[in-house]
N, C-alpha and C positions, 0 to 999 in steps of 0.2 A: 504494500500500500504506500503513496506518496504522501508527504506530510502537506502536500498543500491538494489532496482532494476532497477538502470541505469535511472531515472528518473532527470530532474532538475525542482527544484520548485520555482519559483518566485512568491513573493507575495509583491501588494503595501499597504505602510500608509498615503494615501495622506490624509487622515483628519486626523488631528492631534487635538486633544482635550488639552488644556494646561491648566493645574491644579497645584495647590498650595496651600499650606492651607493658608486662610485668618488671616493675621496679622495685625491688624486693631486700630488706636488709639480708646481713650477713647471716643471720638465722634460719633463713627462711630459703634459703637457695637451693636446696631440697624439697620443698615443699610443695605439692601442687596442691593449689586450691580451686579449683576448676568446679569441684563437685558444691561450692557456696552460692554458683551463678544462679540459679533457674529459682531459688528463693529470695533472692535481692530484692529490692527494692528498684525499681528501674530512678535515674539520678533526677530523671526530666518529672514525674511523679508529684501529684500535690503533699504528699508525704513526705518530698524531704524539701521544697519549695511553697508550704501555706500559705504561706504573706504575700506575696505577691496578686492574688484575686481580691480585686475590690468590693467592697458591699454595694447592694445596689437597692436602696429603701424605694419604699412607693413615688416620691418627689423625684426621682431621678429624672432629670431629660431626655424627651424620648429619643432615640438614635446614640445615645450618648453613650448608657450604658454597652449596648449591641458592638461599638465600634471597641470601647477599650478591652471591655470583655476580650474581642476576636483578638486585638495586638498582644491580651495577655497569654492566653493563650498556648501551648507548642504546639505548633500545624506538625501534621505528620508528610504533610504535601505542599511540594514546595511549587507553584504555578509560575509559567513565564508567557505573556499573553504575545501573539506574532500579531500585530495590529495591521500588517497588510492584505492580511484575507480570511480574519478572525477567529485561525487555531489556539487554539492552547495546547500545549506540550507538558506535561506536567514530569518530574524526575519520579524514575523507579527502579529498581534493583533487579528489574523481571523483564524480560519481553514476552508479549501475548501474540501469537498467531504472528501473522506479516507487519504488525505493527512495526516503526520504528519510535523507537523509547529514546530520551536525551539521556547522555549520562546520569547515576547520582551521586549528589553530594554525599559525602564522608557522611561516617555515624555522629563522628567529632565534630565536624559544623553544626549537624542535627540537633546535636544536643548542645551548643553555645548558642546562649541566652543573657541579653543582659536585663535586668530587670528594671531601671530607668529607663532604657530605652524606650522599650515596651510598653511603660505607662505615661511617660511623658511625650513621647512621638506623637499618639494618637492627636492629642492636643497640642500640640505645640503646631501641628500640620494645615490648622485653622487660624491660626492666628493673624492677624493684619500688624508686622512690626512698626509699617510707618507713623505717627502720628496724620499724616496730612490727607493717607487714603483713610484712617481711622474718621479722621472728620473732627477730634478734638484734641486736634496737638500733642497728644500723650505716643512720646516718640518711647520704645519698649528700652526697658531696665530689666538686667538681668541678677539678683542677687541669687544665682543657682551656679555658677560656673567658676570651681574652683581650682583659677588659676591665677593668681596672684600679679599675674602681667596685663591681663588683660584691657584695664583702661589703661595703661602706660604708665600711673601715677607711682607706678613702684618701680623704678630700675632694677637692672643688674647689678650686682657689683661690679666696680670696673675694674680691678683687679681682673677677672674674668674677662674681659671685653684683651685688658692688657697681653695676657695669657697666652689669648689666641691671635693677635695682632703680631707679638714677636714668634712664636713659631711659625704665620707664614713665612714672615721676611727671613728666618731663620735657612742658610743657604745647606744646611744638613737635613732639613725637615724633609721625610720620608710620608710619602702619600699612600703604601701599601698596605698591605694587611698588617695582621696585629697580631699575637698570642690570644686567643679566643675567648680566654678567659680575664683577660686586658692585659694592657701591661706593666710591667716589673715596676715601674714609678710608679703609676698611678695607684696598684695592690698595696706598695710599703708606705704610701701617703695614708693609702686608708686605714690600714695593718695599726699605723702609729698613730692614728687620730681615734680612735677607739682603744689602744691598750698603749699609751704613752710609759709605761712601763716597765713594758715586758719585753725580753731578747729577742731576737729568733730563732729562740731552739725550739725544734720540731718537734712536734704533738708522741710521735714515735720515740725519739730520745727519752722520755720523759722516765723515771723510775718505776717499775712493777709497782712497787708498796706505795710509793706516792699518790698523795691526792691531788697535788699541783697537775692542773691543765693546761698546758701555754699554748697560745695561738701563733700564726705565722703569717706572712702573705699569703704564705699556699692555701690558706684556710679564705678567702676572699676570692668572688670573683666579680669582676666588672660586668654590667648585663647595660641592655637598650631601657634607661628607665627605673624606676625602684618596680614599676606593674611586669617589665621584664624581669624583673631579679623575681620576684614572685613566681612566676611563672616557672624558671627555671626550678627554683627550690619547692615548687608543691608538686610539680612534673615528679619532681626525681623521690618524693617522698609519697606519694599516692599511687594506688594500683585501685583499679576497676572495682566496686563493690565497698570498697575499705571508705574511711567514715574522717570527716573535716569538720572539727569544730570553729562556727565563724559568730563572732558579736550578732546580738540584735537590739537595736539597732545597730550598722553596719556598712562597711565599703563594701560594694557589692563583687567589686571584682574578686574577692576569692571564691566564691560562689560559682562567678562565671567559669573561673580555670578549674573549678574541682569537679563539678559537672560534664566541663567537655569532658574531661577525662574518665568518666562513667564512674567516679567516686560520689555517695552522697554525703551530702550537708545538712548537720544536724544545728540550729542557731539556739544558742545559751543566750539569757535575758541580761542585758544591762540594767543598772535600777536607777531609776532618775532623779528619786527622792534622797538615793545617797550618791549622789554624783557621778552618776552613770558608771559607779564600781561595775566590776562583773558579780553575775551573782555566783558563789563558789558551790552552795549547796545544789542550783541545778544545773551546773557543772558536773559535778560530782555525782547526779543521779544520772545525768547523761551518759556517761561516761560505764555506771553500774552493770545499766539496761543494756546498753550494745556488748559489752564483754561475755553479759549473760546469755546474750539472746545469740552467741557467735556460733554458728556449725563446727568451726574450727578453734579447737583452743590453743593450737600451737601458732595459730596468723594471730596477727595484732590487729584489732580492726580500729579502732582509734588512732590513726595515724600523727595525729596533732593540734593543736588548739591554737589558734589565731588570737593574738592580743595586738589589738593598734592603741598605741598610747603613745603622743597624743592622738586622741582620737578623732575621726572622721566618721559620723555627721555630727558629735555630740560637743566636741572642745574639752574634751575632761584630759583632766594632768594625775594619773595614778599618783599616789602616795608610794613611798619606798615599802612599809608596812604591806599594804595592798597587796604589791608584784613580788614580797615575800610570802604572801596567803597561793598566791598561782601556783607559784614556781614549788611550794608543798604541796600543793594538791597533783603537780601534776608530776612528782615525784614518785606519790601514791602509788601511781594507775600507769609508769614509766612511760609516758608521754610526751614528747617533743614539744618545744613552742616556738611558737613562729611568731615573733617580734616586728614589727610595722611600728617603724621609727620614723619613716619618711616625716614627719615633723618637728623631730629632734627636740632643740630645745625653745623651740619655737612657744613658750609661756608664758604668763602675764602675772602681774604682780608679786605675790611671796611663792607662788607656785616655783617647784624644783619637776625638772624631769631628771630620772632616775631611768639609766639604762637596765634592759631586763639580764641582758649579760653581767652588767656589773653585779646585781642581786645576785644570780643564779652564783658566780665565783665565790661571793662572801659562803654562802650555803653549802659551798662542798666543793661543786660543780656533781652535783647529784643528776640535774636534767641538762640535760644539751638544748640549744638554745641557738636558730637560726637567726640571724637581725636582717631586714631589709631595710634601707637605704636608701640614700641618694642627695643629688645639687641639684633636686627640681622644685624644692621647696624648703629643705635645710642641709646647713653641714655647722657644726661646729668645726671649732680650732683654737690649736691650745698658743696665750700666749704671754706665760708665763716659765717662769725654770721650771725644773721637772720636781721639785720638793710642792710648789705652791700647785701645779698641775696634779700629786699624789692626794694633796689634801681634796681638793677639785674632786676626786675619781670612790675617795671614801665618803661622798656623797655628806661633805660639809655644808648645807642648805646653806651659812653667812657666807661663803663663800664661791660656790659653784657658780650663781649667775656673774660674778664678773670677772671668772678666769676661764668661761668656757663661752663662747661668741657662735651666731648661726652666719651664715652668709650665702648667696647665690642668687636664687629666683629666677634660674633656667630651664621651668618643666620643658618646653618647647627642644631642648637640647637632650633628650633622654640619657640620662646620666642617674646610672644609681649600681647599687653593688648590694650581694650577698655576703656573710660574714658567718662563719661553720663556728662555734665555739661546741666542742664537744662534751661529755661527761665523762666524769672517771672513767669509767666502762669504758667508754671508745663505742658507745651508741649509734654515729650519725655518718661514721667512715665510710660507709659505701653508701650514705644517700650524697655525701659532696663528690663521692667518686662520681657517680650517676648524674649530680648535676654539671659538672667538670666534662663530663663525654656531651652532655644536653648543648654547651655552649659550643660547643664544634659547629654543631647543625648552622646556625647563625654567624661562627666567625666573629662574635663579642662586639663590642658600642663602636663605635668612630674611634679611629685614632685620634685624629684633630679635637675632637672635645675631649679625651682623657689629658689633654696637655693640661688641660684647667685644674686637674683634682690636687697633683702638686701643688700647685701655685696659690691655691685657697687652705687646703688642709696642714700644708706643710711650708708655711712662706719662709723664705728664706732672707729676705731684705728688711728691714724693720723699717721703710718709708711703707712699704705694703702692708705690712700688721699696722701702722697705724694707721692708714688709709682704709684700711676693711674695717678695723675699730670704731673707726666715727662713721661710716658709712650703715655698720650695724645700728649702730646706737640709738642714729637716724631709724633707720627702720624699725626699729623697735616700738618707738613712742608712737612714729605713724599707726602702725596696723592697730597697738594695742589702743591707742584714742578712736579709731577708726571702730573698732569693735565696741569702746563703752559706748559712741555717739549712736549708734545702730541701736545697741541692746535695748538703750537707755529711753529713744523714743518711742522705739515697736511695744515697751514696755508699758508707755501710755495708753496706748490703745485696746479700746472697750473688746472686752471677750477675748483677748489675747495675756499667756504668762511667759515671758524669756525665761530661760534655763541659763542664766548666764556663763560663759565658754571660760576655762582655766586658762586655754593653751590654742594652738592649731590657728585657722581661718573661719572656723563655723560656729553658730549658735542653735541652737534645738527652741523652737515655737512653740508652746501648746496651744492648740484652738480647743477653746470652751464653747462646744456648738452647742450646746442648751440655753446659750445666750445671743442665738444668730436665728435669723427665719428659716425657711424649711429649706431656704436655697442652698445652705449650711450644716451638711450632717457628717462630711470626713472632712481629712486631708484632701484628699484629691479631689473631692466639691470645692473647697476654699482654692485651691492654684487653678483649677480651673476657670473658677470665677472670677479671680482675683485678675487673672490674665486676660481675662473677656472684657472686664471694663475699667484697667484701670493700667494694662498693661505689661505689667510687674510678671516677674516670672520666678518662683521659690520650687524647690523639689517638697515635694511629701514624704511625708517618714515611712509610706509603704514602698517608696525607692531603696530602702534600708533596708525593708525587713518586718518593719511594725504593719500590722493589719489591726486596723480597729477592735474587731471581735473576738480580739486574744488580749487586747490591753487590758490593764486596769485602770491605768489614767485616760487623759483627755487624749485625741490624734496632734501629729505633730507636724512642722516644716520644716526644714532648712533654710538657714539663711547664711551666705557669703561676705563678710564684709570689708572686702578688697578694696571696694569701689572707693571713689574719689569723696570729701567730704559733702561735696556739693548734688552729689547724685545720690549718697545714701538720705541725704535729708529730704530729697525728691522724692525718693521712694517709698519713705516712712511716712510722707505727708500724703500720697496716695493711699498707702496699706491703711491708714487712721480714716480718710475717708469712707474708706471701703467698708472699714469693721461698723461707723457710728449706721452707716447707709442698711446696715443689713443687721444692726441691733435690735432686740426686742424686749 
């Protein structure tokens, strides 16, 4: 049959087979667990994805629900429409008769989902941005886009800009490949900017009977990004069926990469009433139930537990206390953690960030402890002697915020790194093996932007440590005035509570819909709305993870507040209209 004789072909993939190559610690390399498939939980499943389906009350708009519903959705069919003589082609794994089939997409596509997209596209896909075709000047503001460049108002460091200006002109500078897992400068920049220190004696060297863990460059790899460095290290730590503990609320990208990779996600509660802490006890019952419920007792089915601190969407600054309550529990249950630093020490006020590695060392080095990274949004650098730097690292709160400096605001430059600190045991040795082979595939970040990692983590000129000094310092008071002027007015407004932010770029909203008309009953009514007539555009907390009908408090938003001081007060004088417009 020819695909253009007026024919249309539909074809389904309702069995999905979900495959991944096995990444399997050192235990386990014997091990076949094959026979755990066929009672899994498939990862795409409202079972390990609940939050993501919106509620839809009788006031819903009609066509409204119908459209986000279908975005939220996973199609098992993926349609591609030939508009010049109105076939459709649809992908399938099968050919039927004479039919011809188009290729299909990977299982792994299939199942990568991100879950902002998906609730925010539908809406966002209506939207009129102009003020002047809107009809009343309200040109659109975005406090959803968390990327710190965005309006301009926050440079670079120029330090960085310098960086990379002398290794063009630089008559040795090499334009080729790279060591895949970066290189030898840029790993011992990061090596020493995290363990100021420590030698480089090798993790192997180290004494039988000793409890000392030393890290090395080898223990660091440069990836595209801190969402690369992730990627890399949940790849190399997750097999098919095995089990990713991620925040709720939450980045969603571990979600997304634990998913493709046919692992499900089980999301532990953050608590808002105590500072978006983790909660440890269902933690800890999570964690019970899957060990119990496991076919196999020799696999480990809890692969790891995600901590982002500081945190994204929430702004919370763990206590050192806290990320000693984790790194015990997850001691417990010999559990990995996978640390999401990418905003370092990026804090406000008396708030201290307390690296998770740092904690985990004082404790033993009981649990191994992967950090993600990166200069798309923070890097500290030490720039003090190494005595005043030791104090710094034993987590001296009078002292930490002014011997440990953030710098960059290059997300646009995907620049971020992995960092192995292992346990006694020697626990995580073939998952850095594994991700060490993963960074082959790709041939690791740019040369040209690793010149930068040196030249910020490691300056060597003290006109550039003082010139990053006052350039920080500036930034500091910017974002963090930036953030009380946002908090501070959203605060005013009727049926709205801020959750004021420690750390990070983000604050957490509650909407009290019992104080709004009927047009008012989630999260994703109010952005919806908000963006319809006032043209403001915030994320909903079920872009995170929160779904109303699991909560116990109010629904939530995100808000961003990067922006310039003159646009966030634009946007708060709209969101204040909005709220009094539709108080009841």
């Amino acid at each position: 049959m020819s695909p253009n004789d007026g024919r249309t072909i539909i074809a389904s993939d309702d069995n999905i087979v979900l495959m991944s190559p096995p990444l399997i610690d050192r235990r386990l390399k014997n091990n076949n667990s094959n026979d755990r498939t066929a009672s899994s939980t498939p990862a795409t499943s409202t079972s390990s994805s609940p939050y993501l389906q919106p509620s839809t009350p009788p006031h819903v708009p009609s066509g409204f629900a119908l459209q986000l519903n279908d975005a939220i959705s996973t199609a098992d069919l993926e349609q591609q429409e030939d508009t010049s003589n109105g076939n459709i082609v649809v992908s399938s794994s099968s050919i039927r008769n004479d039919a011809v089939i188009a290729s299909p997409a990977s299982q792994k596509s299939l199942r990568t989902h991100n879950p902002i997209r998906a609730i925010v596209d539908p809406i966002m896909a209506h939207s009129i941005k102009c003020g002047k075709e809107r009809g009343d000047g309200k040109d659109q503001i975005s406090l959803a886009l968390g990327d710190p460049t965005a309006y301009g108002n926050i440079p670079p460091c120029p330090a960085i800009i310098s960086a990379i200006t002398d290794a063009l002109q630089a008559p040795g500078m090499a334009a080729g490949y790279v060591n895949a897992v970066g290189t030898a400068e840029a790993r011992h920049a990061i090596h020493k900017y995290h363990y100021p220190n420590t030698n480089n004696t090798k993790l192997d060297d180290r004494k039988a009977d000793s409890i000392i863990v030393v890290t090395s460059p080898d223990d660091v790899i440069v990836a595209n990004g801190a969402s690369g460095a992730l990627e890399l290290g949940l790849t190399a730590l997750l097999d098919e069926d095995s089990v990713l503990l991620v925040p709720r609320p939450g980045f969603p990208l571990y979600q997304v990469i634990a998913e493709s990779h046919g692992a499900r996600v089980v999301h532990y509660d953050l608590l808002p009433n105590q500072g978006w802490e983790c909660d440890l006890d269902h933690i800890d019952r999570i964690i019970s139930k899957e060990e119990e419920n496991a076919h196999d007792v020799s696999t480990k089915v809890v692969r790891g537990i995600v901590v982002n601190n500081p945190s994204n969407p929430t702004g919370a600054v763990y206590s050192e206390e806290h990320l000693r309550q984790i790194v015990k529990l997850a001691e417990k249950w010999n559990v990995p953690i996978i640390a999401d630093e990418i905003y370092g020490d990026l804090v406000f006020g008396n708030n201290v960030f307390h690296p998770m590695a740092n904690v985990a060392s004082k404790l033993g080095y009981t649990v191994p402890i992967i950090t993600a990274s990166g200069l798309g949004k923070q890097c500290k650098y030490s720039i003090l002697d190494d005595a005043s730097i030791y104090a710094a690292t034993t987590l001296d709160a009078h002292h930490i915020s002014t011997i440990l400096l953030d710098t960059d605001l290059i997300p646009g430059w995907r620049l971020g790194w992995l960092i192995f600190q292992d346990s006694r045991h020697g626990s995580i040795q073939d998952v850095k093996k594994g991700a060490q082979r993963l960074a082959q595939v790709v041939l690791g970040a740019s040369r040209l932007a690793q010149v930068v990692i040196p030249a910020v983590l490691d300056p060597s000129v003290e006109s550039d440590v003082a010139a990053i000094s006052q350039w920080k310092e500036n930034l500091y008071t910017q974002v963090e005035d930036q953030a009380a002027l946002l908090c501070g007015l959203l605060k005013e407004c009727q049926g709205l509570e801020v959750i004021h932010p420690q750390g990070a770029m983000y604050a957490m909203v509650k909407v009290h819909a019992h104080l709004f008309d009927e047009g008012i009953y989630d999260d994703v009514s109010f952005m919806k709305l908000l963006l319809e007539e006032e043209n403001i555009v915030v994320l909903p907390g079920r872009a995170f993870g929160m779904g109303q009908e699991e909560e116990r408090d109010a629904p939530v938003f995100r808000v961003v507040f990067c922006a310039p001081e003159d646009v966030l007060r634009c946007a708060s004088e709209r969101i204040s209209s909005f709220c009094s417009r539709h108080a009841v």
